[in-house]
N, C-alpha and C positions, 0 to 999 in steps of 0.2 A: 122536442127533437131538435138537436145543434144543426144549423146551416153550414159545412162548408167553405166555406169563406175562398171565391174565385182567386185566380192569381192575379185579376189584374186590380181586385179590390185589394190586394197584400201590396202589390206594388205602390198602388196611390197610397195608403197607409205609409210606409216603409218611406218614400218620397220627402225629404223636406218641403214645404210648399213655400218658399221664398224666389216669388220670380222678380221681384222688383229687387232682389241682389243680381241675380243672371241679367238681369237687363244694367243692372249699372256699370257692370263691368264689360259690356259693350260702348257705353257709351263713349264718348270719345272726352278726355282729361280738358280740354280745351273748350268744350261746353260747359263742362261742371263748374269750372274754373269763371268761365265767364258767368255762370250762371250765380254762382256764388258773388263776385263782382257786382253785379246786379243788385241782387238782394243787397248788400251790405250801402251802395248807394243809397237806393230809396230809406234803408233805416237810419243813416244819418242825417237824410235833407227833413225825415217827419221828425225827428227827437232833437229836442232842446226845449229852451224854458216855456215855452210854445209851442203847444203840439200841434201838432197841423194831419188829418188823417190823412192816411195811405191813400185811398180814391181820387180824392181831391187833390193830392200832390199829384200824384200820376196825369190827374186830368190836367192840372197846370201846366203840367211838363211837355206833355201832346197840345198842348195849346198853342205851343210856342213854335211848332216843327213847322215846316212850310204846308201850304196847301191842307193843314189841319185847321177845325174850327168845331171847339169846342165848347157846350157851354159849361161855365165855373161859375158856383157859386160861394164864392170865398171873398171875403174882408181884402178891402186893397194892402191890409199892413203883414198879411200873409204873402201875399205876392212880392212884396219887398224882400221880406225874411227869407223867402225860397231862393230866390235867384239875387241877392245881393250881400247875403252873408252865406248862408247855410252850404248853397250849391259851389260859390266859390270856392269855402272851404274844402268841400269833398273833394272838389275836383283837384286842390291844390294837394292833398293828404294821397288822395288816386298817384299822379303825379308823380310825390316826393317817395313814396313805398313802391312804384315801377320802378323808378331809378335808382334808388339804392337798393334793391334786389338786383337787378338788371347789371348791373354795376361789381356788386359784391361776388356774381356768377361767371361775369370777365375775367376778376381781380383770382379768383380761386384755379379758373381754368388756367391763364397763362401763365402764375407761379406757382401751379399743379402743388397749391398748398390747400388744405380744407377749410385752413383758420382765415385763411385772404378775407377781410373788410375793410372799407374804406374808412370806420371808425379805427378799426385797430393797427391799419398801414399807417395809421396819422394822412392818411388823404385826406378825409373830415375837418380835422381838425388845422392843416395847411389850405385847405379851401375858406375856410371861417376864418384866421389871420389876413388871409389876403383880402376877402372880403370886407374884413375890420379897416384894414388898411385904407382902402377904397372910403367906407364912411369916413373915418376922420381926414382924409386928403383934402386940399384945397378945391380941389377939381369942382367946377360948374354942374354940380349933378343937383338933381329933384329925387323927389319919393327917398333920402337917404341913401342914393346914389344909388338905387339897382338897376340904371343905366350901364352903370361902369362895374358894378359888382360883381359879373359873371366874368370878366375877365378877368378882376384880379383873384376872381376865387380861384376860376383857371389855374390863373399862374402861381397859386401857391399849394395847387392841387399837383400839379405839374413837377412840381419841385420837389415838393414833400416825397410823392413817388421813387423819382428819382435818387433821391439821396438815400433812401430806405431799399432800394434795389442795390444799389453801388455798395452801399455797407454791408448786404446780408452774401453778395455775391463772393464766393471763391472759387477762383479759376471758372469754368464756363456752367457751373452752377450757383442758383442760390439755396442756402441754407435755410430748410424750413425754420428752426427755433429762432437764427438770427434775427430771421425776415419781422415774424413775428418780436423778439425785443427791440429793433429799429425800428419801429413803428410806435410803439407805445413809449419809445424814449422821445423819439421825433413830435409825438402829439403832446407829448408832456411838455417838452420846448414852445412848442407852438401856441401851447395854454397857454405860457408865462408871460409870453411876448404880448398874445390879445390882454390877458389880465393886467399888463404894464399900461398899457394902452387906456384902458378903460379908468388906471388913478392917474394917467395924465391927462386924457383930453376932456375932458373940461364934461359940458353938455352934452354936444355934439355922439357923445359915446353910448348913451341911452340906447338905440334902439341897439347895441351890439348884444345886450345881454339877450334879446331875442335870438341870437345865432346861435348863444351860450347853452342854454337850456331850449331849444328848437319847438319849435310850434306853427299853429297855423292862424296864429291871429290876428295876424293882419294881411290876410289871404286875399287877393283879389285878382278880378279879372284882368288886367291890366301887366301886372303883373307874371302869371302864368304866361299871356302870350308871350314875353319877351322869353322865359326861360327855354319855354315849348321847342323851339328852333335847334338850341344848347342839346336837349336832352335827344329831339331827333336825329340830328345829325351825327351825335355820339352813340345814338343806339344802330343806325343803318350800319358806322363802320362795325361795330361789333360784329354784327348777326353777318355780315361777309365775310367774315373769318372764322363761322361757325364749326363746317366742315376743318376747317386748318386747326382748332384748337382740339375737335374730339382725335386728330393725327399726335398733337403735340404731348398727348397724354400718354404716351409710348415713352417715348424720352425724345431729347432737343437734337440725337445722332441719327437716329431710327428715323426721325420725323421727317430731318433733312436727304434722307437716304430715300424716302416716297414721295417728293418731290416740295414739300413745303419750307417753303422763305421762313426759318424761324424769324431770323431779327426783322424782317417787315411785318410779320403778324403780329410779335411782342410788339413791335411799337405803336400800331396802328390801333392792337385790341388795349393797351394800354390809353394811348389819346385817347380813344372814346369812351373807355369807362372815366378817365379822366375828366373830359369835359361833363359828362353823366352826373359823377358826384359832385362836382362844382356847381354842374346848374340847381341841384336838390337841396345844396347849403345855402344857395344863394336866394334859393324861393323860402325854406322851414327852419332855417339852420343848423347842429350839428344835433343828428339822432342819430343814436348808435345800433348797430347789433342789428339792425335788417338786412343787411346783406350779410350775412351770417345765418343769419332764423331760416331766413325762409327757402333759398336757394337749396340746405339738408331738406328742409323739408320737402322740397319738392322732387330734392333726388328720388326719396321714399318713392315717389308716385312714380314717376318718367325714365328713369335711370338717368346716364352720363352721357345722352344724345345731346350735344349744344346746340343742336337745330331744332330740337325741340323744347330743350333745357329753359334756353334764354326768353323764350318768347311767355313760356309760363308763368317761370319767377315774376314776371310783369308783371302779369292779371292778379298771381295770388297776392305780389308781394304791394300790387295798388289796396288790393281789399282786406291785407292785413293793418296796415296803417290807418284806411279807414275808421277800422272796428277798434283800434286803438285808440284814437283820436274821440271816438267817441268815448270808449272808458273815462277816458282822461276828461273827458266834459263833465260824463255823469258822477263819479265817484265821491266826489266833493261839492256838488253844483250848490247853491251856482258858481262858488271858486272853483278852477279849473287848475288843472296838475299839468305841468308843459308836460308832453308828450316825449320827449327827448329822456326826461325823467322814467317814465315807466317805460320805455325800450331799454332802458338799462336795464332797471329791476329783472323783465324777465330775460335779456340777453346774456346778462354776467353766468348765470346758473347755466347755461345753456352753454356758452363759452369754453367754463370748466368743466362740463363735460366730456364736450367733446376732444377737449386739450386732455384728459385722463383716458381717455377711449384712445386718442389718437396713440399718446404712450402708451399704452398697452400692446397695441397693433405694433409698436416699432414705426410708425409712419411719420412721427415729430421726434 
């Protein structure tokens, strides 16, 4: 004899049973985000030619935190490799993929352009001449001068800007397509100038090709602190003008008509992605296409809130660069692939893209 079958046993039938989807989509972008962040840390400080397990790092790491005490039973030359290369590194790679994210999310909001990167404004590549500048100058500096480096990166981050604004601008707009080839003509100049540089000055010009093909190899503590200051102070003015940029995506007459200073916001959100990407050339050198990558991608998740937008691009776009930085370790190891290099690779496709999409839309 057939049973029947209650309604409530159809319903649980009939029911997808995926609650760990229902729960993710509660959770909040900003855990995942950090949570992911997380993870891709710990996977960079255990991998390399030295593996060091997961446990045991973690125990390391809590070792170190105040009023912690742990006991580790690890080789002292592990302990060196944790926190004298490996973690530097990460932290430097963390770092340099928050700022140019952080940066390239600026640079898109207040030229309400998609393509806005500080590789493809020639910001990049004006931060890394100035920077060159700085090494070969006579100037009294150490470590290669990244005393003096962040300002002259500054200042030719600054410039670079500038003139690729001035040029794309007619009458009280700027032209998306211009904006875009002033940039890529401006970083073309600004290549030929570092690359004149590098067959005249002698020695002294070695560590430039580090800015050239960007990496993190010579990543240190020391170092980050000086940058740290650059990128904080360039990211608070930003995120103060978060509110003023999600107005400014109206238009620059609408914007001004609900009460927003356009030309103090343009400048202020401009200085600080400015200072942002100089300090980022100044610590890895020039890597292209993350503030590009990742900012679309995070649209995907967050929409076009800048109060939420900017803070994201950070976390994801630290632990994109991470996870890159480590490709770039593994793929060849133990030669290593600068990192600068393989952000192109997957940036360029990514680029034309969105440059096809955008003309199709009518928006470039």
């Amino acid at each position: 004899m057939l049973r029947t079958s209650t309604r409530a046993e159809v319903a649980a039938v009939s029911t997808p049973r995926t609650p760990w989807l229902v729960r993710v989509r509660h959770v909040s972008p900003f855990v995942l985000a950090t949570a992911a962040l997380v993870a891709a840390v710990l996977i960079g400080v255990t991998q390399g030619t030295t593996a060091i397990p997961l446990w045991t790092t973690v125990a390391m790491l809590l070792d170190r935190l105040p009023f912690v005490a742990l006991p580790v039973d690890a080789p002292e030359s592990w302990s060196r490799i944790l926190f004298d290369v490996r973690l530097p590194r990460v932290a430097a790679a963390g770092l340099v993929g928050a700022a140019l994210s952080y940066s390239g999310t600026a640079y898109q909001g207040v030229f309400r352009n998609p393509l806005a990167d500080p590789f493809l404004l020639g910001v990049a590549s004006g931060a890394g001449l100035g920077a060159s500048i700085a090494i070969v100058s006579p100037l009294p500096i150490d470590s290669y001068g990244f005393a003096w480096v962040p300002l002259f990166a500054f200042g030719g981050a600054c410039l670079a800007v500038t003139l690729v604004y001035a040029l794309s601008r007619t009458g009280n707009l700027a032209d998306n397509a211009t904006l875009l080839l002033a940039g890529i003509a401006l970083s073309a100049v600004a290549s030929a100038i570092t690359s004149f540089l590098l067959l005249t000055g002698g020695p002294n010009t070695y560590p430039i090709f580090s800015f050239l093909f960007g990496g993190f190899n010579t990543a240190s503590w020391p170092r980050l602190l000086v940058a740290l200051p650059y990128i904080a102070a360039g990211a608070v003015a930003v995120l103060v003008q978060a509110r003023a940029l999600n107005v400014l995506q109206l238009d620059e007459e609408q914007a001004a008509h609900l009460g927003v200073d356009v030309r103090r916001t343009r400048l202020l959100v401009l200085a600080g992605a400015s200072v942002i990407a100089a300090a980022a050339v100044a610590v890895a050198g020039i890597i292209g296409f993350v503030g590009l990558i990742v900012p679309h991608a995070v649209r995907m998740l967050v929409g076009n809130d800048y109060r939420r937008l900017l803070p994201l691009t950070a976390i994801l776009g630290a632990t994109f660069v991470i996870l890159v930085d480590l490709a770039a370790r593994r793929v060849l190891a133990p030669q290593e692939v600068p990192v600068g290099i393989v952000t192109q690779i997957l940036g360029a496709p990514f680029f034309l893209y969105l440059l096809r999409r955008g003309r199709s839309a009518g928006s470039l």
